[in-house]
Every structure is written in C-alpha cells, then in structure tokens.
Biopython code that builds the backbone (N, CA, C, O; Angstrom):
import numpy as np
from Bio.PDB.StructureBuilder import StructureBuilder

atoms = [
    (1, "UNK", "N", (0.848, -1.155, 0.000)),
    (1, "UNK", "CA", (0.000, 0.000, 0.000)),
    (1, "UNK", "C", (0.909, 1.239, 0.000)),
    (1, "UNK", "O", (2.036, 0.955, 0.406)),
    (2, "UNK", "N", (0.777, 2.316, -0.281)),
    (2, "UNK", "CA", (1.339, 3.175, -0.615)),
    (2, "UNK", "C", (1.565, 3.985, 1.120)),
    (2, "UNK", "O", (2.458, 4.815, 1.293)),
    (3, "UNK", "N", (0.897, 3.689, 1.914)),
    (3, "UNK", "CA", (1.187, 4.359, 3.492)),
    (3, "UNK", "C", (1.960, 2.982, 3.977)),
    (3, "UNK", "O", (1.725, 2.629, 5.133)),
    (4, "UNK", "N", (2.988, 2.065, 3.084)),
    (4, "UNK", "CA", (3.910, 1.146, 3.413)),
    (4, "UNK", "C", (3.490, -0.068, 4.363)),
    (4, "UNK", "O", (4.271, -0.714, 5.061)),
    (5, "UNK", "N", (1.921, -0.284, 4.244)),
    (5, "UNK", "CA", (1.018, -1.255, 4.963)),
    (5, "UNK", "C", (1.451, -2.533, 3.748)),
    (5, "UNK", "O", (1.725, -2.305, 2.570)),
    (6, "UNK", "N", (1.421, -3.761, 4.351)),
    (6, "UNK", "CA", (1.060, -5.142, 3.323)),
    (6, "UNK", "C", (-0.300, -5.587, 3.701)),
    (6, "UNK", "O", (-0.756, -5.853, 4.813)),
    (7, "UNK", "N", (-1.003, -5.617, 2.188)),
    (7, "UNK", "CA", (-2.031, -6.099, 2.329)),
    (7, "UNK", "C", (-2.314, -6.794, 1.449)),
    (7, "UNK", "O", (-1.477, -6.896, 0.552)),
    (8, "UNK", "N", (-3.834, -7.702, 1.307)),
    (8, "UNK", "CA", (-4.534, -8.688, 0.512)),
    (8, "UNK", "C", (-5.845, -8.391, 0.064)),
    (8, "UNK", "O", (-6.771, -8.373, 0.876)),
    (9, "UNK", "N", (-6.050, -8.122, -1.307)),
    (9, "UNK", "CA", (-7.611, -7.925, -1.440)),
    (9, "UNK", "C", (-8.260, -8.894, -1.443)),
    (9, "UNK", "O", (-7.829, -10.017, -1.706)),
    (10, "UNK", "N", (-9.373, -8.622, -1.158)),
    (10, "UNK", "CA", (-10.475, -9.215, -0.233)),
    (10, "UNK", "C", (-11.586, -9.312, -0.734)),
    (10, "UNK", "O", (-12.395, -10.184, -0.417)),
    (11, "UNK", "N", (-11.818, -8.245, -1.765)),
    (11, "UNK", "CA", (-13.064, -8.487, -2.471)),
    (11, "UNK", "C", (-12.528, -7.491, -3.637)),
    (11, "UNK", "O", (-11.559, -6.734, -3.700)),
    (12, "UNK", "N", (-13.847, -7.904, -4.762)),
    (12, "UNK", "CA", (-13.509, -6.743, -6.293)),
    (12, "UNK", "C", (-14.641, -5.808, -6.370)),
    (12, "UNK", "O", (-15.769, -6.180, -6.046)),
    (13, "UNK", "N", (-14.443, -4.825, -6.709)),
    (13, "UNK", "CA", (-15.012, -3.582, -7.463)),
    (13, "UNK", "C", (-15.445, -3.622, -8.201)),
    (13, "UNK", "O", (-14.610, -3.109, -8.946)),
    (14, "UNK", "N", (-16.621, -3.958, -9.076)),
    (14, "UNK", "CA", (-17.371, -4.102, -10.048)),
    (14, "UNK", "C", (-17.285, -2.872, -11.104)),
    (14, "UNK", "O", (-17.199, -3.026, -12.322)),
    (15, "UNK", "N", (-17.322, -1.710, -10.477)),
    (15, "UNK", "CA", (-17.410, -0.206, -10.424)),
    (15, "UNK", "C", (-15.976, 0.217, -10.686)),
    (15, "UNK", "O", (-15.778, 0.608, -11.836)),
    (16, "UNK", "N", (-14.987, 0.222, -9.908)),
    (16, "UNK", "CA", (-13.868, 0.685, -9.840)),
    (16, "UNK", "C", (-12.834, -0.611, -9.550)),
    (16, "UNK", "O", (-12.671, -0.957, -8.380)),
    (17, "UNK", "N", (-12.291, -1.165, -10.394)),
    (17, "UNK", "CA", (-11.330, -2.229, -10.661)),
    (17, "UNK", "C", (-10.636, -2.019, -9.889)),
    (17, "UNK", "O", (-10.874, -2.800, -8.968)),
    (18, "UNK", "N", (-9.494, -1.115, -9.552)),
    (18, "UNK", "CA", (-8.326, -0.521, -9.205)),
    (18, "UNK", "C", (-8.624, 0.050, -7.806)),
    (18, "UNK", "O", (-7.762, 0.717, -7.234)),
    (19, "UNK", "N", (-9.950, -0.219, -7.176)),
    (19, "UNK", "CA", (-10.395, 0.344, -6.021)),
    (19, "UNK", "C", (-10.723, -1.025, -5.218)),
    (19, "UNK", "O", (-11.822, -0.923, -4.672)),
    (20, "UNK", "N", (-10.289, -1.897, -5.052)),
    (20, "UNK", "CA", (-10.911, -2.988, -4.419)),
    (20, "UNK", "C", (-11.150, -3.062, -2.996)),
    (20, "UNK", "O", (-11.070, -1.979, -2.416)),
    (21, "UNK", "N", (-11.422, -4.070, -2.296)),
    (21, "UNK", "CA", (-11.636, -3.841, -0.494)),
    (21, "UNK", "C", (-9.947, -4.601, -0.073)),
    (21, "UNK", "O", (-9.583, -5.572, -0.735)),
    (22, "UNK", "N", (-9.401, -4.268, 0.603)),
    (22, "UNK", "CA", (-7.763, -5.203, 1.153)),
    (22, "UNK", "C", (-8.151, -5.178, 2.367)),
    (22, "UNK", "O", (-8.964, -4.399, 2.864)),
    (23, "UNK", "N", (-7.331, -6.395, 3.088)),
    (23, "UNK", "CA", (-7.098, -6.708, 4.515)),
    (23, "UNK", "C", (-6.017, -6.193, 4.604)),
    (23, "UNK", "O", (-5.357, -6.398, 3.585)),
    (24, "UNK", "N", (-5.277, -5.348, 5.678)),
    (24, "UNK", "CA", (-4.283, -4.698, 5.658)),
    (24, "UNK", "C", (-3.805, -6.028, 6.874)),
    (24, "UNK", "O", (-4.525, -6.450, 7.779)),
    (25, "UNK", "N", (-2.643, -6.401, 6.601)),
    (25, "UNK", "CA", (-2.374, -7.286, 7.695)),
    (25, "UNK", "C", (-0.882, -7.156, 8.004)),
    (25, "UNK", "O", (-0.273, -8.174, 8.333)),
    (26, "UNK", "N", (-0.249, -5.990, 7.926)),
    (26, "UNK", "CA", (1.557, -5.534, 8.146)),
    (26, "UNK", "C", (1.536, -3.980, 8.299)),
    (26, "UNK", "O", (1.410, -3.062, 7.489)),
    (27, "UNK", "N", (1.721, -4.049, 9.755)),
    (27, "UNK", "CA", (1.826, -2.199, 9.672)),
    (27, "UNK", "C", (2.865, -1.856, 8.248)),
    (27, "UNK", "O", (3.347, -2.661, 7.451)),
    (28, "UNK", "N", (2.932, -1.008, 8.273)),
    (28, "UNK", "CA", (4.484, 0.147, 7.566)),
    (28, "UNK", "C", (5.805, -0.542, 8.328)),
    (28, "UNK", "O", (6.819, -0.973, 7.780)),
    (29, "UNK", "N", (5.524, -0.518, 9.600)),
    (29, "UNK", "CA", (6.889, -0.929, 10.306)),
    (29, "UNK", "C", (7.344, -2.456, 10.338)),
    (29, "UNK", "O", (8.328, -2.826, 10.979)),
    (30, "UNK", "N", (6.423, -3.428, 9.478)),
    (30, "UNK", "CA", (6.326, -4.726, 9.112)),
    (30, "UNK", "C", (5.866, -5.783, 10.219)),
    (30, "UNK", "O", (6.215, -6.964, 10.208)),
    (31, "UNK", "N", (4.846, -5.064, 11.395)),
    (31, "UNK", "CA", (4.382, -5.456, 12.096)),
    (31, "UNK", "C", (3.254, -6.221, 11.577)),
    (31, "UNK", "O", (2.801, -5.866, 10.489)),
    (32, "UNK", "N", (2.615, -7.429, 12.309)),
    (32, "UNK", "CA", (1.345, -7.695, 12.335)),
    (32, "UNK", "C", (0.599, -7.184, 13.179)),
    (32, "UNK", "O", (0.698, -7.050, 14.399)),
    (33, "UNK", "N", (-0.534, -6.768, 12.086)),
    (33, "UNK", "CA", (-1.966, -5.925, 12.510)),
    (33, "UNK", "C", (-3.362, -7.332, 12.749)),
    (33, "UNK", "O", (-3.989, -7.997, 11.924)),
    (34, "UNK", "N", (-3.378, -7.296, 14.281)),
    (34, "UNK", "CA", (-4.431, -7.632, 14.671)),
    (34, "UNK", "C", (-5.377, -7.449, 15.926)),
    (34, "UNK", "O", (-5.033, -7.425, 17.108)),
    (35, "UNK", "N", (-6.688, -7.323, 15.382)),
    (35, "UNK", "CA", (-7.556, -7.528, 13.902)),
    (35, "UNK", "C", (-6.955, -6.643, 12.760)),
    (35, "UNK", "O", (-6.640, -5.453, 12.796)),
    (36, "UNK", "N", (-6.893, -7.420, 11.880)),
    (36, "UNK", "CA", (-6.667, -6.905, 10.245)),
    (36, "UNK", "C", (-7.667, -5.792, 10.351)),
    (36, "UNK", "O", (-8.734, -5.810, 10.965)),
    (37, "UNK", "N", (-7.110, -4.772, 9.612)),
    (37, "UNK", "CA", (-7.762, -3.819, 9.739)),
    (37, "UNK", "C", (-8.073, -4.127, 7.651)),
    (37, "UNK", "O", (-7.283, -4.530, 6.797)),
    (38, "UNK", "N", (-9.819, -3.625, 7.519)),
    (38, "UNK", "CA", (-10.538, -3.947, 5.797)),
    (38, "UNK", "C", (-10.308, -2.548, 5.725)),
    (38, "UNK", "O", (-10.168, -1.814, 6.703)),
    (39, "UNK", "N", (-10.277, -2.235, 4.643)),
    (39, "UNK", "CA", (-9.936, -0.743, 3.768)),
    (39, "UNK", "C", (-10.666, -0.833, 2.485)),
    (39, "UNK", "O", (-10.322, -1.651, 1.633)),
    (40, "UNK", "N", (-11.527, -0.132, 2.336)),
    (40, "UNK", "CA", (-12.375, 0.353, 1.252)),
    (40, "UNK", "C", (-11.590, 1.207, 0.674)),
    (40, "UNK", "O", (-11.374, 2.336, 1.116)),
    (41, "UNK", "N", (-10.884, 0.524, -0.824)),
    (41, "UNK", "CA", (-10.014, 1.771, -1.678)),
    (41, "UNK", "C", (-10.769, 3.111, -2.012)),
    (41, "UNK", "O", (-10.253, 4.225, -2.111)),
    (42, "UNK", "N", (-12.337, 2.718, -2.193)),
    (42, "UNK", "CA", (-13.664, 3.580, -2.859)),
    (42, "UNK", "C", (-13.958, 4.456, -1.907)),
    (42, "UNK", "O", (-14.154, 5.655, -2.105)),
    (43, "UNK", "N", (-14.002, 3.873, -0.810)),
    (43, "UNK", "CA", (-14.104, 5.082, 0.165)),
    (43, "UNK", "C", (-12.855, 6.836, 0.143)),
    (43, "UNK", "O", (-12.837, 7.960, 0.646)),
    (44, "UNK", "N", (-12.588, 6.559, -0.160)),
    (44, "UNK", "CA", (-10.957, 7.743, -0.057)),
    (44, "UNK", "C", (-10.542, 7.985, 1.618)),
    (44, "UNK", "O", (-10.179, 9.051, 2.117)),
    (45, "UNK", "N", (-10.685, 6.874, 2.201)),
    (45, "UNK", "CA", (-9.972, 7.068, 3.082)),
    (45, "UNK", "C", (-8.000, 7.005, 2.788)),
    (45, "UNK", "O", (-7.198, 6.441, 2.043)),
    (46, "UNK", "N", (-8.011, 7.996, 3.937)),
    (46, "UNK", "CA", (-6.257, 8.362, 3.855)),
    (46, "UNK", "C", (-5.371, 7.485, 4.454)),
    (46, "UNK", "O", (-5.720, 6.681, 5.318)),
    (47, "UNK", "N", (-4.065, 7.618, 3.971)),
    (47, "UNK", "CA", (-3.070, 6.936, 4.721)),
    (47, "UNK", "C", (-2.428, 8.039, 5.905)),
    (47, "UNK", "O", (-2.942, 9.135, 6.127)),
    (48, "UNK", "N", (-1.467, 7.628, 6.458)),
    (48, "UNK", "CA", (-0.687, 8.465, 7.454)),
    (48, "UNK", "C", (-0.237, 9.373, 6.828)),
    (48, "UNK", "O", (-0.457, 10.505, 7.258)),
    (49, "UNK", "N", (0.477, 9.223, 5.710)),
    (49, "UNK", "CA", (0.788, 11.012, 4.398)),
    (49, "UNK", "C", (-0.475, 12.060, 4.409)),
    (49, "UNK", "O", (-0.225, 13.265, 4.432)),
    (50, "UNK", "N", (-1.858, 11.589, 4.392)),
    (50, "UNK", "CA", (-2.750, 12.276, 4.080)),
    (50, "UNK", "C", (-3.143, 11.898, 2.815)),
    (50, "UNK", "O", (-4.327, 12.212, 2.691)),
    (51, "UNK", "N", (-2.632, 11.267, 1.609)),
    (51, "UNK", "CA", (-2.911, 10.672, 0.569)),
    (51, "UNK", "C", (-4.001, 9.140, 0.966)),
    (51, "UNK", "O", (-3.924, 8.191, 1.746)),
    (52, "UNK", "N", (-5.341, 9.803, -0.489)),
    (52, "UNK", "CA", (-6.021, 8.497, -0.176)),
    (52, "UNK", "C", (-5.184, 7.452, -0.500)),
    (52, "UNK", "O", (-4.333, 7.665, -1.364)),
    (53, "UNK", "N", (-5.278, 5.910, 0.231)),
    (53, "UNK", "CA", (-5.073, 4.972, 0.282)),
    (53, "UNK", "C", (-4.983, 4.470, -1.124)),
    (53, "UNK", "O", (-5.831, 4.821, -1.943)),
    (54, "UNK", "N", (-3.925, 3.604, -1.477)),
    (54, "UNK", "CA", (-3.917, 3.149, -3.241)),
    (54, "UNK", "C", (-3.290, 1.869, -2.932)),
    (54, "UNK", "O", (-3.015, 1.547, -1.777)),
    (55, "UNK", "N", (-3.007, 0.960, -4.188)),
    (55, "UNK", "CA", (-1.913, -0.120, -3.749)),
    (55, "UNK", "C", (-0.991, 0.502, -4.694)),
    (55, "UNK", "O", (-1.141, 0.924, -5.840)),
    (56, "UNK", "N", (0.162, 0.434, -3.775)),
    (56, "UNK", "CA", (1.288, 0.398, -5.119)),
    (56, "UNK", "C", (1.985, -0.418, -5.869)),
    (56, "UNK", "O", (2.524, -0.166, -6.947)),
    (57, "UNK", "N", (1.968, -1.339, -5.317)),
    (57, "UNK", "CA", (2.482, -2.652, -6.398)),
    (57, "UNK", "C", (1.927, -3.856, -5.765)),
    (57, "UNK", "O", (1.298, -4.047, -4.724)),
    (58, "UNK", "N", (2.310, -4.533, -6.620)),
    (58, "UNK", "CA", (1.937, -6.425, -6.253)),
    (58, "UNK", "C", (3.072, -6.803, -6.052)),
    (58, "UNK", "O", (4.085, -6.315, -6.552)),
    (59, "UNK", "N", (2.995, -7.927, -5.121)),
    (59, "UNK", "CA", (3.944, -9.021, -4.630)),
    (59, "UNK", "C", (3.898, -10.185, -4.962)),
    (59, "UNK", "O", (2.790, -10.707, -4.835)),
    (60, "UNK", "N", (4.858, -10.927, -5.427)),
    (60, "UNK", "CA", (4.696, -12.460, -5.776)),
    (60, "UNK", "C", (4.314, -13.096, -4.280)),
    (60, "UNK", "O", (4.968, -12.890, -3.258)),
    (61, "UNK", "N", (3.268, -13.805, -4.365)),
    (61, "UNK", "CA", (2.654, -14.975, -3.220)),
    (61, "UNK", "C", (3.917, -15.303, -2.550)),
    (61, "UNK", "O", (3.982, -15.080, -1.341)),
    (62, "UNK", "N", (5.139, -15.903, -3.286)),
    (62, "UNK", "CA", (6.196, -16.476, -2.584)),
    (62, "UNK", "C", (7.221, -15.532, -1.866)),
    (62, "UNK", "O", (8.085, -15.937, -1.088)),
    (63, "UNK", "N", (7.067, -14.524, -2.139)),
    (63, "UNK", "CA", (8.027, -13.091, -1.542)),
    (63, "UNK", "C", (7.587, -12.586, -0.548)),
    (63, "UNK", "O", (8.471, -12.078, 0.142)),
    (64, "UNK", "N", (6.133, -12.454, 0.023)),
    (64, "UNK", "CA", (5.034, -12.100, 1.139)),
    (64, "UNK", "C", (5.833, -12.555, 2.249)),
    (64, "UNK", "O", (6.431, -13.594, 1.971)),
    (65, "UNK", "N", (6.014, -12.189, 3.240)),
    (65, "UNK", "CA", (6.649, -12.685, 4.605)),
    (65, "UNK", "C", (5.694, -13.475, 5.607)),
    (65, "UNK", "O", (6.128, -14.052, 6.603)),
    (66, "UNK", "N", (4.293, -13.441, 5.227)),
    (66, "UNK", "CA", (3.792, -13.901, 6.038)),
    (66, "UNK", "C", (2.430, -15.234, 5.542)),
    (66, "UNK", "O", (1.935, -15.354, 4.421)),
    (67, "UNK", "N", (2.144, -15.989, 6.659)),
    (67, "UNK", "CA", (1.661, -16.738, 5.784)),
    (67, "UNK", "C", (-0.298, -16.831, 6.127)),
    (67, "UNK", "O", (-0.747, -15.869, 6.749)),
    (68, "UNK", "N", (-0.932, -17.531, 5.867)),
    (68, "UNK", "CA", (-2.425, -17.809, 5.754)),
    (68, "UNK", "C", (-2.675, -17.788, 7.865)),
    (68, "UNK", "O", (-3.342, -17.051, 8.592)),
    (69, "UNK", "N", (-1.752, -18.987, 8.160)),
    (69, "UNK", "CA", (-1.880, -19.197, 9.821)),
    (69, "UNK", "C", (-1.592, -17.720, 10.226)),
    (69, "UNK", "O", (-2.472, -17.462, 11.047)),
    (70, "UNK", "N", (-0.836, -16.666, 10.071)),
    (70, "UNK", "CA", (-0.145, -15.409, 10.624)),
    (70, "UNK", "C", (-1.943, -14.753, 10.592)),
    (70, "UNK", "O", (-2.447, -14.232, 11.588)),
    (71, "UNK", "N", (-2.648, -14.913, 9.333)),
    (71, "UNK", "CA", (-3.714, -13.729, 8.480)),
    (71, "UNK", "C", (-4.707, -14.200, 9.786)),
    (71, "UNK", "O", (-5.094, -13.469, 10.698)),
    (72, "UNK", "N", (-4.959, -15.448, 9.619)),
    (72, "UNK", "CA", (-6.591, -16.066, 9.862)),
    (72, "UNK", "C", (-6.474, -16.373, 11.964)),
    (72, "UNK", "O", (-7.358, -16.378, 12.821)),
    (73, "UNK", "N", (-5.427, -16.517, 12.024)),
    (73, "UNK", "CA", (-5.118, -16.839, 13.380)),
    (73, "UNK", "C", (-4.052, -16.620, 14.272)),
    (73, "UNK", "O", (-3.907, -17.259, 15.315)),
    (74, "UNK", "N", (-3.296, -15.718, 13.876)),
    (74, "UNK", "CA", (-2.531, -14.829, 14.550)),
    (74, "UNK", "C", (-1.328, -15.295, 15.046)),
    (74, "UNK", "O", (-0.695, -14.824, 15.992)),
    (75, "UNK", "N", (-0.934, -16.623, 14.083)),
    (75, "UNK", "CA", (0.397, -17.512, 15.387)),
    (75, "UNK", "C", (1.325, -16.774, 14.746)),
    (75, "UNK", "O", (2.508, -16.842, 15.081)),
]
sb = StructureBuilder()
sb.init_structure("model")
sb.init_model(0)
sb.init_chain("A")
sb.init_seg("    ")
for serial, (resi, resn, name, xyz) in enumerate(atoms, 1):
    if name == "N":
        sb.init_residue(resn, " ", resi, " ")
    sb.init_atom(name, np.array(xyz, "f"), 0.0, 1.0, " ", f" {name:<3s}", serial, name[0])
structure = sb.get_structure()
C-alpha cells in the first residue's frame, strides 16, 4: 500500500477495478496488525501522508513474509 502497509484484497469492485476492499495485515513498520484492519479503496480514506489509500504494487505470493496461519489466526 502506498502508506507502506502489506495487504490482501479481499473483495472486487465491479465499479472501480483498481479500487478494491484489502485486509491490511503488516503495519508500515512490518508489524502484524491484529484484527486486520478492511480498507475500502472507494471510500478515499487516507493513509498516514494524508494521501487516499492506493496499492502500489503487487507481490509475488512467494516473496510475502507472512503466511495464511499469521492472516486467519494470529500464530
């Protein structure tokens, strides 16, 4: 995410492709966030810059630091 969060979308945008819903589940500081905090791209909510929320790039599945057990159950 562009406020240096890792996240996973979660659902699609019918409306706005490029706006989807993400589970934010890695602060900026590469912490785990729990509860995952959901982020509505459509909404324009902001990041910590003050810039609405965007993704900035994709990650290969295998490069992600964290795994499904970290997302769904916190070990």
């Amino acid at each position: 995410m562009n406020g240096g969060e890792l996240g996973t979308v979660i659902a699609q945008n019918r409306g706005r492709r490029l706006q989807p819903r993400v589970m934010v589940v890695q602060d900026a500081a590469g912490n785990p966030v729990h509860p995952q905090k959901i982020i509505d791209l459509s909404k324009g909510i902001t990041a910590s810059d003050g810039n609405p929320y965007r993704i900035k790039r994709a990650r290969e599945f295998s490069k992600i630091p964290i795994g499904a057990m970290d997302v769904f159950f916190g070990v």
